[in-house]
C-alpha positions as CSV (number, residue, x, y, z in Angstrom):
1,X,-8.8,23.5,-43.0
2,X,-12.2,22.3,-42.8
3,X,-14.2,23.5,-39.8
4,X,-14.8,19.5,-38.9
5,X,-11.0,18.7,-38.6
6,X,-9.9,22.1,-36.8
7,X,-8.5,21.4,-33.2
8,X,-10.9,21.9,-29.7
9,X,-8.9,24.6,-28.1
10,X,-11.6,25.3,-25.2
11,X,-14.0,23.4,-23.6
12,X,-16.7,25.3,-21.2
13,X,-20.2,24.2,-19.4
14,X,-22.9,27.0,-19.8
15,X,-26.1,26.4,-17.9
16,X,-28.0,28.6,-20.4
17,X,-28.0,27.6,-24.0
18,X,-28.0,31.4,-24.9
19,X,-25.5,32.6,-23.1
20,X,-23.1,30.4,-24.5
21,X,-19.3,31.9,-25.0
22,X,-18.9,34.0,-28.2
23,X,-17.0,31.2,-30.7
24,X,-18.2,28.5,-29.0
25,X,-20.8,25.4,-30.6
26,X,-23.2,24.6,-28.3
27,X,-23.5,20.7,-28.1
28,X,-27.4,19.9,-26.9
29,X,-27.9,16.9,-28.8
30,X,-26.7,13.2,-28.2
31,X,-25.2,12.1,-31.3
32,X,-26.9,9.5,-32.2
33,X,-30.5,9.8,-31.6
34,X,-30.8,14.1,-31.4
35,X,-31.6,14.2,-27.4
36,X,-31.4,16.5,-25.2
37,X,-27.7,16.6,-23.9
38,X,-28.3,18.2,-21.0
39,X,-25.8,17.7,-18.4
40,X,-27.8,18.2,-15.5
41,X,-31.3,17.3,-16.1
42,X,-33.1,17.8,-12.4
43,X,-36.2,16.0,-12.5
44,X,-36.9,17.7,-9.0
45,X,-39.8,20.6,-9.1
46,X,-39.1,24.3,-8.9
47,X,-36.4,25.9,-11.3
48,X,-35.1,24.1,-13.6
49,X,-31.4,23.5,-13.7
50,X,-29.9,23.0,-16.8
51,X,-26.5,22.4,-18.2
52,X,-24.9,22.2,-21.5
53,X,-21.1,21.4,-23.0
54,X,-19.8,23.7,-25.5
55,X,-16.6,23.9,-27.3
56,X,-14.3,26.2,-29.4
57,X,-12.3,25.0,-32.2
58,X,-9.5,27.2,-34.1
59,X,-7.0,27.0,-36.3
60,X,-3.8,25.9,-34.9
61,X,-1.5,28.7,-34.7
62,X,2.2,28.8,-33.0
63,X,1.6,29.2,-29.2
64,X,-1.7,28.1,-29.0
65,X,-3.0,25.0,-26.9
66,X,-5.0,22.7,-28.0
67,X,-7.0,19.7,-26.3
68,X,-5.4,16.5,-26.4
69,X,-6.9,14.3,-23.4
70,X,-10.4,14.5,-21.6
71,X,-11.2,12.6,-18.5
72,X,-14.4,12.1,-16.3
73,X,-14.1,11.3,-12.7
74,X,-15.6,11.3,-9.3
75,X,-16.1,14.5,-7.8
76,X,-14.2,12.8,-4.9
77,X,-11.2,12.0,-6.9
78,X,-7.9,13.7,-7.5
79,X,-7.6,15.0,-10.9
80,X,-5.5,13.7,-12.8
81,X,-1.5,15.1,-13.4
82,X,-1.8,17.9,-16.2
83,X,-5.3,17.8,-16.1
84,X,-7.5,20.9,-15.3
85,X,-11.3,20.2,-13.9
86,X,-14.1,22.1,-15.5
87,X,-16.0,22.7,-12.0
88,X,-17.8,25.9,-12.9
89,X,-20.0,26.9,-15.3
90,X,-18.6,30.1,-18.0
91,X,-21.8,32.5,-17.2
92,X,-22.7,32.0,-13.7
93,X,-20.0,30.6,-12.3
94,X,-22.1,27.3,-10.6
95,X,-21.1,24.1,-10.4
96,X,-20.6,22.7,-13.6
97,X,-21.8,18.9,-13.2
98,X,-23.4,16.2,-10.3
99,X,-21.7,13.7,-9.1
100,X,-18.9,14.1,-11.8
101,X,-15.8,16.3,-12.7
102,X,-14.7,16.9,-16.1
103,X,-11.4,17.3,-16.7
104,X,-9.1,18.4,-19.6
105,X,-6.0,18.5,-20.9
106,X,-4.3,20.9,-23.4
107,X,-0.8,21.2,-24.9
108,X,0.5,23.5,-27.2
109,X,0.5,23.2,-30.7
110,X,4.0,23.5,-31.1
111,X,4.4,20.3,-29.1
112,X,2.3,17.9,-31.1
113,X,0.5,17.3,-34.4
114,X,-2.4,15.7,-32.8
115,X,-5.6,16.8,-31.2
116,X,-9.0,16.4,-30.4
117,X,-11.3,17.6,-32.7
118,X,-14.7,16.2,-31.8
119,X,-16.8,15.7,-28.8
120,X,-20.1,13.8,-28.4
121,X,-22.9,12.8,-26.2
122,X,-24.1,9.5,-26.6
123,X,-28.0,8.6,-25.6
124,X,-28.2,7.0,-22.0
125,X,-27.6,3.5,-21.9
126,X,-25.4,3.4,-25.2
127,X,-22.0,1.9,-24.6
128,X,-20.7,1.5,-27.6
129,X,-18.7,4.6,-29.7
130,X,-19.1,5.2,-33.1
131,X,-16.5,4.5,-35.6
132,X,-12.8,6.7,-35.1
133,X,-14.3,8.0,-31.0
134,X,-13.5,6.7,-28.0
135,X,-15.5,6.7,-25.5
136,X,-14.0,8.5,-21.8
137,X,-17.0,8.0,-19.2
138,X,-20.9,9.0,-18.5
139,X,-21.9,12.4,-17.7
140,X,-25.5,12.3,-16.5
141,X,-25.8,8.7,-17.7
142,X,-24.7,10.0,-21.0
143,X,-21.6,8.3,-22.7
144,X,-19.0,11.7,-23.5
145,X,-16.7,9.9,-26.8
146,X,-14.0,12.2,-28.5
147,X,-12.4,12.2,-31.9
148,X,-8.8,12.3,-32.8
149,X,-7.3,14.0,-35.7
150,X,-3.8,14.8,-37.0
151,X,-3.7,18.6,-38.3
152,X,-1.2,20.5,-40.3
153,X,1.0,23.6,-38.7
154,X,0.1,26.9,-41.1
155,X,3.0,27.5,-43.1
156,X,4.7,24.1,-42.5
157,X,6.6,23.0,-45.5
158,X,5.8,19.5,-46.0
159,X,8.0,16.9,-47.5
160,X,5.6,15.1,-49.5
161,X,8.4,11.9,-49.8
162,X,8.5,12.1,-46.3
163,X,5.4,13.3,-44.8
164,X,7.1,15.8,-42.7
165,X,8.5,19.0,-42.0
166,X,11.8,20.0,-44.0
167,X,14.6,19.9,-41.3
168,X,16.7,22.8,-43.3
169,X,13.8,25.5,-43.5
170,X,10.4,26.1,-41.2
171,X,7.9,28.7,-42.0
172,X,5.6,30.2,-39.8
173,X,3.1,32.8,-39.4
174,X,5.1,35.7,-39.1
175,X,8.9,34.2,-39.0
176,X,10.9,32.5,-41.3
177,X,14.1,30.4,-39.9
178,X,16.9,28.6,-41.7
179,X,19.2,25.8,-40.5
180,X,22.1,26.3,-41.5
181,X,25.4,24.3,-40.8
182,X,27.6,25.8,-38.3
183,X,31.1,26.8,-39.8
184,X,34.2,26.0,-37.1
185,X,36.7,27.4,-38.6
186,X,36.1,30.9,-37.4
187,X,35.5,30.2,-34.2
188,X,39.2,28.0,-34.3
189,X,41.0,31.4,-34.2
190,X,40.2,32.5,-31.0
191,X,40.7,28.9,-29.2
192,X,43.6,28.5,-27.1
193,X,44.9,25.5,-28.6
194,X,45.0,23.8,-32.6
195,X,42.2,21.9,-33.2
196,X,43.0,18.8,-34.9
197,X,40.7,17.4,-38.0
198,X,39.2,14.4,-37.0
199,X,39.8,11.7,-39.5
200,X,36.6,10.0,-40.6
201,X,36.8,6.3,-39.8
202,X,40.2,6.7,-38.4
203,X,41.4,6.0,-34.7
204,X,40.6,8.7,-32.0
205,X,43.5,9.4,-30.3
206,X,43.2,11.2,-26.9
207,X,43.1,14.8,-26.5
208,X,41.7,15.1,-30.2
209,X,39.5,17.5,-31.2
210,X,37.6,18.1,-34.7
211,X,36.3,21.2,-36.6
212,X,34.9,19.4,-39.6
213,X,31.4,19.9,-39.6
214,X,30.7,17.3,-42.3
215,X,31.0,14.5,-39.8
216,X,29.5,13.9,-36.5
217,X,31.2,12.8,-33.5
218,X,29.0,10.9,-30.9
219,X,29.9,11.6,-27.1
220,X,31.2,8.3,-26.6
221,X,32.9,7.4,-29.6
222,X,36.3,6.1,-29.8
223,X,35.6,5.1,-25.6
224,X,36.5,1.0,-25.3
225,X,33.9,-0.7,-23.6
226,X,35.4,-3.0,-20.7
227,X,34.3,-5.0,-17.8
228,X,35.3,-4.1,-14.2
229,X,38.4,-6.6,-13.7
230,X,36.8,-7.4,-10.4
231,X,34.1,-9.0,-11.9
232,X,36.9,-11.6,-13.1
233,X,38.2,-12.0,-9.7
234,X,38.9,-15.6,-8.2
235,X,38.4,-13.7,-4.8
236,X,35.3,-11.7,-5.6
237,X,33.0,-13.1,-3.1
238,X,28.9,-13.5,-4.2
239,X,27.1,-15.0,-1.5
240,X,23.5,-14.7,-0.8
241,X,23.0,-14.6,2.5
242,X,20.1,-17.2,4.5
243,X,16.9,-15.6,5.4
244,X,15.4,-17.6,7.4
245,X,11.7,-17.6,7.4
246,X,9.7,-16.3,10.7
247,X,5.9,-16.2,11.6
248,X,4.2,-13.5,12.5
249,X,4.4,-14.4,16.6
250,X,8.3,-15.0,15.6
251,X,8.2,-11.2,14.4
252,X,5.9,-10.2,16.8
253,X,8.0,-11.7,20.0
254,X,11.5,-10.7,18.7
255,X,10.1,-6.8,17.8
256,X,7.6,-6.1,20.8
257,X,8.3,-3.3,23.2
258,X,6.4,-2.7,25.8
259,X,6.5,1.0,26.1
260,X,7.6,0.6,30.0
261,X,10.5,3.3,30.2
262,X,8.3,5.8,28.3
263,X,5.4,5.3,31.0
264,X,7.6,4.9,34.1
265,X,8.9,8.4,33.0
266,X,6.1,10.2,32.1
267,X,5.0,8.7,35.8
268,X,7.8,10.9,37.7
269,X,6.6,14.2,35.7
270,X,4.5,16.2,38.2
């Protein structure tokens, strides 16, 4: 798998561009014009404060997460639901951004087939993505766009018919497992009644039971759809009832309370 199409699988904020993570790629230029993509840029005098995204990208391998979403949101707002905020930076532990919160989501790669694979910093002022990104939000007037990309599970036999997996055999790093189909007719010995072969395309009658594992029976096959008789009913009665229509002062005059016992009681308390 080419290093361009291999999954994000961590996303950190360094605010020195040496000291970022072992395995990470540092990201300090804006896409599209080669500026400086720093986060942070304080135009105030005195040290300079500095910071800079950088992300990891692996192989996908069984058990490993991967990142599928990215948000950017007020530092006042609530992060999102499976979300988790990058609010501190990897090597000194500061905050990571002003104003702003990243956040990011991952899912393991067992779960999907999808990922992110790419993310940018666009010049300030440019609104527009390139080609295959999409653009999230600004990060210190900078536009932050990702990239999709399908990738293959290692050691996934493809159907190449299909385009996916085989159903009867999957192959992983380490493990090997088989489908098989189950066979019933073991298990019929030790039941405490005789199973009777369902018939395909024949009626179900009640009570019946199958072992043939060459057909499927749904969980409500064979059960006759019918209509509630009462729904037929000459005496069923549907009436909507008359709401009639009040004003404010109607609601106001027929839902007012005073309050009087409440303060004629608490009065009597020494």
């Amino acid at each position: 798998m080419a290093d361009v199409d291999r999954p994000i699988t961590q996303v950190a904020i360094v605010s020195d561009p040496g000291k970022c993570p072992a395995g990470f790629t540092l990201i300090d230029r804006t896409y599209d014009r080669r500026d400086d993509a720093d986060l942070w840029r304080d135009g105030l005098f005195g040290r300079k404060v500095v910071r800079y995204l950088c992300v990891e990208k692996m192989p996908p391998s069984p058990g490993r997460d991967v990142l599928v979403d990215v948000a950017v949101i007020g530092e006042r707002d609530a992060i999102p639901a499976g979300f988790t905020c990058v609010d501190f930076t990897s090597d000194t532990r500061e905050k990571a951004v002003k104003k702003k919160m990243l956040c990011v989501r991952y899912m393991s790669s067992d779960l999907t087939n999808d990922a992110i694979c790419e993310l940018i910093l666009l010049t300030k002022g440019v609104r527009r993505p390139p080609n295959g990104y999409t653009l999230v939000g600004e990060l210190n007037y900078m536009g932050l766009c990702y990239k999709m990309a399908g990738f293959r599970k290692p050691g996934v036999q493809m159907d190449s018919h299909q385009g996916h997996a085989n159903d009867s055999t999957f192959h992983t790093q380490g493990y090997t497992t088989q489908s098989t189909p189950m066979n019933m007719s073991s298990l019929a010995s030790n039941l405490p009644y005789n199973p009777t072969p369902y018939k395909k395309n024949g009626p179900l009658e009640r009570g019946t039971s199958f072992t043939d594992s060459a057909h499927t029976l749904q969980a409500l096959q064979g059960l006759p759809f019918e209509l509630n008789r009462k729904v037929f009913s000459d005496d069923l009665d549907i009436s909507i009832p008359q709401i009639p229509y009040k004003s404010i002062m109607d609601i106001e005059n027929q839902y007012s309370y005073d309050f009087s016992v409440e303060r004629s009681a608490a009065a009597r308390v020494p």
